[in-house]
N, C-alpha and C positions, 0 to 999 in steps of 0.2 A: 710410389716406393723410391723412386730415384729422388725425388723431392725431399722426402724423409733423409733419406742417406745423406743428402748433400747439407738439411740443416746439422745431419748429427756431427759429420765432419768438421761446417764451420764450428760448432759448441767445442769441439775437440780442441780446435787449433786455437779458437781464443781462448780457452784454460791454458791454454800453454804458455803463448805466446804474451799472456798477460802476468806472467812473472816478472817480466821483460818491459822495463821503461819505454825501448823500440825496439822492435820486431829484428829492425834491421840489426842489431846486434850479433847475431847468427845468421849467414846464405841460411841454415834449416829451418829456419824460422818463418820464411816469406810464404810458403804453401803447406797445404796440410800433407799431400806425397812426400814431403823432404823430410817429416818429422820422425821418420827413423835413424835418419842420418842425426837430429836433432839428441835424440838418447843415445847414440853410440858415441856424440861428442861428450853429453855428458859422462859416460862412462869412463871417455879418456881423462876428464877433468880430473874427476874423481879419488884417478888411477896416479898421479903424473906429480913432478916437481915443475916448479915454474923457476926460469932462467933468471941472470941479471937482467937489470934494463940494459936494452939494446941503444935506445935512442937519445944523441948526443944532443944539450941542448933545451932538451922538452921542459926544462924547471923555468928556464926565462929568467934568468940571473947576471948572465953575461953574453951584450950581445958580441962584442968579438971570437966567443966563444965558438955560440952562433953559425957566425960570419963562416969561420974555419972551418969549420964540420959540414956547410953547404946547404946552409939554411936562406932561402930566396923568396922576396915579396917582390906582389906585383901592382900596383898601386893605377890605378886608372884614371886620368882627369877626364870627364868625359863632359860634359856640356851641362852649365850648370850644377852639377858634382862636384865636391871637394871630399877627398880622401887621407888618411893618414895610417902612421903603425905606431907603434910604441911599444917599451918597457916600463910600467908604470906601476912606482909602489902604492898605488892607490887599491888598499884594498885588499891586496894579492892572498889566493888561499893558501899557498905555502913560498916560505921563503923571503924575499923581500920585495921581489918585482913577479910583476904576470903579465899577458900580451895585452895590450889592448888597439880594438881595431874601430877606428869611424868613419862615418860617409854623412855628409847632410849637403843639403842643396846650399848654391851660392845664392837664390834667390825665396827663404822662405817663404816670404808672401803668396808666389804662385802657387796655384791650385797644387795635391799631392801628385808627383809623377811617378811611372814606371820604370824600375832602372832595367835596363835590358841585359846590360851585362853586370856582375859583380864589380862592385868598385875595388877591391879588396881581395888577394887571393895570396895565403902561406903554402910555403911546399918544405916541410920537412925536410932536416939532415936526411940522408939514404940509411935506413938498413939494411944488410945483408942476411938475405933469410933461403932457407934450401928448399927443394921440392917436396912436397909433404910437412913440411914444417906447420905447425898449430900456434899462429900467435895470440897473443892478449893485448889491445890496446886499450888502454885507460886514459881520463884525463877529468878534465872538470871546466865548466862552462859558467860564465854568467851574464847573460842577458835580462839588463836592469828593467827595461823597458819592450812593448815591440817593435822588431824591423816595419819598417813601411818599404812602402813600393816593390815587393817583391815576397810570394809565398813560401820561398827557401829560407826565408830567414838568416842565422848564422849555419851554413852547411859544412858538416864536417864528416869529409869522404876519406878513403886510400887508393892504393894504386890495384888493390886485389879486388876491391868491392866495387870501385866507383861509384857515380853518382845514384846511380840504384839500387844500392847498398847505403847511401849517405843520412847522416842526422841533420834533420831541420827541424830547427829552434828557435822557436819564434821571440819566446820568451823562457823566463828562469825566475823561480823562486831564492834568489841569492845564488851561491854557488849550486849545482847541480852536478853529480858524478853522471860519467859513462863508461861505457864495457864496450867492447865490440871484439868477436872472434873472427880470425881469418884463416883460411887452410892456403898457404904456398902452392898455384897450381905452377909456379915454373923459380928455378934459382937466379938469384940476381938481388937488382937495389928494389928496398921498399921503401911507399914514400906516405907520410899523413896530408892532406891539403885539410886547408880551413879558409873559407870565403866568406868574409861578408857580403850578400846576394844585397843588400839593400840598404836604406839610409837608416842610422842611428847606431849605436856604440854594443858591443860585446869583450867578455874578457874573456883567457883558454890560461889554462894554467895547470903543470904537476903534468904535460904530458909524457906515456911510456909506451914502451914495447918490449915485451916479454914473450919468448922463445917457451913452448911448456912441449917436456919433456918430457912422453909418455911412451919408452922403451922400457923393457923388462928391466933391466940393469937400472934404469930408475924409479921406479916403481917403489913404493913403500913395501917393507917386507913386513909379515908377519912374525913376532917372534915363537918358535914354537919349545 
């Protein structure tokens, strides 16, 4: 009986959760216990106006813009690793430029290696987001190719979910969107990180954060 239950659970939670490009898009989504919390988010969706973009920067259009607003890479030469960043109008899905991030070995020839650490890590302008706050983050990915030496791919976390919460991406069908929801468990700066965990090229581009505003005062009204 407990057998039976536990498959009916898992069938439960991948019908759900297979709406869902990744799981990790919603904390409710990672167990099948949270999936109340999962429909009562969706009800706030539902229910709610979504805010301006909050995040200064995410178009990748201007990097002294950027700069100002307190957008920081960390770039790692690490032993036979060669890394870089860019603005690069190659391609970009909106605007004129998108990010793009590479890592490839100084010594092709030798065998494929393990990168232990990220060659590559963005950290988002800060948003300012309050307790209980429900955000929206969006954005768009394209990984022409796969990462090698590393099963994180291009990882793309926040400071609410972390890397347990994070997208790995190994690959991309040309551009690819993503969603991810976060609830504000405390007030203060919020930040997006994106890594490239390993060797070969990724682009990110159009990214946002959106405040969704589901107080009655916001709420769509019915006209009666």
């Amino acid at each position: 009986t407990t057998q039976l239950l536990s498959h009916i659970q898992r069938a439960y939670w991948e019908q759900t959760s297979r709406r869902f490009r990744w799981p990790v898009a919603s904390p409710a989504l990672v167990h099948f216990n949270a999936l109340p919390i999962h429909w009562e988010l969706n009800q706030r969706l539902n229910s709610s106006q979504v805010g301006a973009n909050a995040l200064a920067g995410g178009d990748f259009e201007n990097l002294n813009h950027m700069l100002e607003h307190g957008w920081k890479q960390e770039v790692l030469q690490q032993a036979a690793i060669q890394g870089d960043v860019e603005l690069t109008p190659q391609q970009p899905k909106t605007g004129h430029y998108a990010l793009r991030l590479r890592a490839w070995p100084t010594k092709p020839n030798q065998p494929q290696q393990i990168v232990p650490i990220p060659p590559i890590t963005i950290r988002s302008a800060p948003v300012n987001v309050q307790l209980g706050q429900l955000l929206r983050i969006q954005g768009w990915v394209n990984v022409p190719r796969p990462i090698t030496g590393s099963r994180d791919g291009l990882l793309v976390s926040d400071s609410l979910g972390g890397e347990s919460l994070a997208l790995r991406i190994q690959q991309t069908d040309q551009w690819q969107p993503f969603v991810l929801y976060r609830v504000a468990d405390e007030s203060g700066p919020f930040y997006l990180h994106v890594a490239l965990t390993g060797l070969g090229e990724a682009f990110v581009d159009a990214l946002s954060v959106h405040a969704i505003d589901d107080t009655p005062d916001a709420r769509p009204r019915v006209q009666e």
